[in-house]
Steps between C-alpha positions, in 0.01 A plus 500: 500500500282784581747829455371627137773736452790217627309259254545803200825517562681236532274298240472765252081383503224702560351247825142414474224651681462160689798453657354226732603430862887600655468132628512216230321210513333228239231603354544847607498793204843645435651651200736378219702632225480374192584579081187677360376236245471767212881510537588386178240766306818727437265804646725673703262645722468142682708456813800275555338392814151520686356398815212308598265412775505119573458168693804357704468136376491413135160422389550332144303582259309134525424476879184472568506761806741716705551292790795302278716843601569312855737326326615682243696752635844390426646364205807244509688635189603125463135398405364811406501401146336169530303558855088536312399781743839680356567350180282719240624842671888439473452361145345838394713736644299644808763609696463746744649706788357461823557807726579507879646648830574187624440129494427249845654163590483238766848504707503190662831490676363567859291189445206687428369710204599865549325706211785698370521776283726565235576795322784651222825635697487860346157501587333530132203326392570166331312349173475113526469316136132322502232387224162683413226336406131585427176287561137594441235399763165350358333876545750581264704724745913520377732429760875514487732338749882430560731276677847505597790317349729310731839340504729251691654683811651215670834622505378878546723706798210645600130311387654133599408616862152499391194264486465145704846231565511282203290729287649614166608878493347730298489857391322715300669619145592897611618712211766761466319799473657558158396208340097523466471583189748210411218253667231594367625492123782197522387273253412126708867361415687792687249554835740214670779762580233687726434202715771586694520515895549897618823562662464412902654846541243666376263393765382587817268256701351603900201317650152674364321671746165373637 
């Protein structure tokens, strides 16, 4: 998401300076939104939100490089808790909001992967529920990253379309726009009633342009 004034508004954040590529990829710097950690100091003068620049891919805080973001970039939430590259992140808390225009998915209906894009119906921006993390390299450089949190979409209207035959269905965790706050603070036994699938409605999917 590259629009800083779109990204002020409708995430109530002041963006980053790095706001990374309009194009996503692993391993690619993006941005996340996260609870400032000196949220519990009672000083008012601490936000209730703040972005940050970061990795796409989780890079736990044990790995021994970066390149372990390949395959960290989604998160079942069935195994999040006990998965090791996810584990120590959900246990703590690190929830975050991950901002974006739009995500892509394979449509394989024609018999061949179309790249298609889909966006929000009323054309906002939409904040997907991921996990931070933060990993120092051996030159003691501090590096944050994120991933995405994903549900079962099998029986979807619109994301069953997607991926291979025979594949499970899945979809990214999208949340209501008034319910970020609610994410980031839910203590770990209520974050289950925001792994919800987002209304089909809602959605708006054409093939991504070359």
């Amino acid at each position: 998401m590259k629009d800083r004034e779109r990204y002020r508004r409708h995430f109530g954040v002041e963006p980053p300076d790095d706001l990374g590529k309009f194009d996503v990829w692993p391993l690619y710097a993006a941005s996340f939104i996260r609870r400032p950690l000196e949220a519990d100091a009672g000083d008012e003068a601490v936000p209730h939100r703040e972005a940050l620049p970061g990795q796409f891919g989780l890079i736990p805080h044990w790995a021994t490089d970066t390149t372990i973001a390949r395959r960290t970039f989604n998160a079942r939430s069935e195994t999040v808790a006990t998965k090791p590259s996810f584990r120590d992140a959900w246990r703590n808390g690190q929830r975050c909001i991950i901002p974006v225009e739009a995500f892509y998915e394979p449509d394989w209906r024609s018999g061949r992967a179309v790249p298609t894009r889909i966006i929000r119906a009323d054309g906002e921006p939409m904040g997907i529920a991921g996990l931070w993390s933060w990993w120092k390299s051996g030159k003691g450089e501090l590096v944050h990253s994120f991933a995405m949190l994903t549900i079962n979409a099998d029986q979807h209207a619109l994301m069953r379309d997607f991926h291979k035959p025979g594949d499970e269905k899945r979809m990214v965790v999208i949340l209501p726009s008034g319910a970020y706050d609610e994410w980031l603070n839910a203590p770990p036994a209520q974050t289950d009633e925001f792994l919800r699938q987002y209304p089909a409605e809602r959605l708006v999917e054409f093939p991504a342009p070359r």
